[in-house]
N, C-alpha and C positions, 0 to 999 in steps of 0.2 A: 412615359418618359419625356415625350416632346412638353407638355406643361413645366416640367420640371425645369427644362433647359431653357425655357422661356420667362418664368419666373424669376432663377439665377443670373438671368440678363439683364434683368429688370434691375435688379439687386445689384449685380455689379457698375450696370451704368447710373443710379441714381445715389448709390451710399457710397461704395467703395471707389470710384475714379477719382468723386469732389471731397470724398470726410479725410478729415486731420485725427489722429488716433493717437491716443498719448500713451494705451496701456491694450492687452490685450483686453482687458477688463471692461475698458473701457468702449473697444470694439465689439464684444460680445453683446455690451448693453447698448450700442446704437442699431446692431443687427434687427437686435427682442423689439427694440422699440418699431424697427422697419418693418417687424414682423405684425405688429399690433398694429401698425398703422395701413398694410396692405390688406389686414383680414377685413 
């Protein structure tokens, strides 16, 4: 569980504090992108 919570940190401090979101849609596809680009 601790990776997970570390992870999500990650995620909120680097996409979620600084991105502008115009659509959910468009949130979902910057996430997929966060996700492709941490793997």
């Amino acid at each position: 569980l601790n990776q997970i919570e570390v992870w999500l940190s990650i995620l909120a401090r680097k996409l979620l504090r600084r991105g502008n979101f115009f659509s959910t849609a468009d949130l979902k596809a910057q996430i997929l992108s966060f996700i492709d680009y941490f793997n």
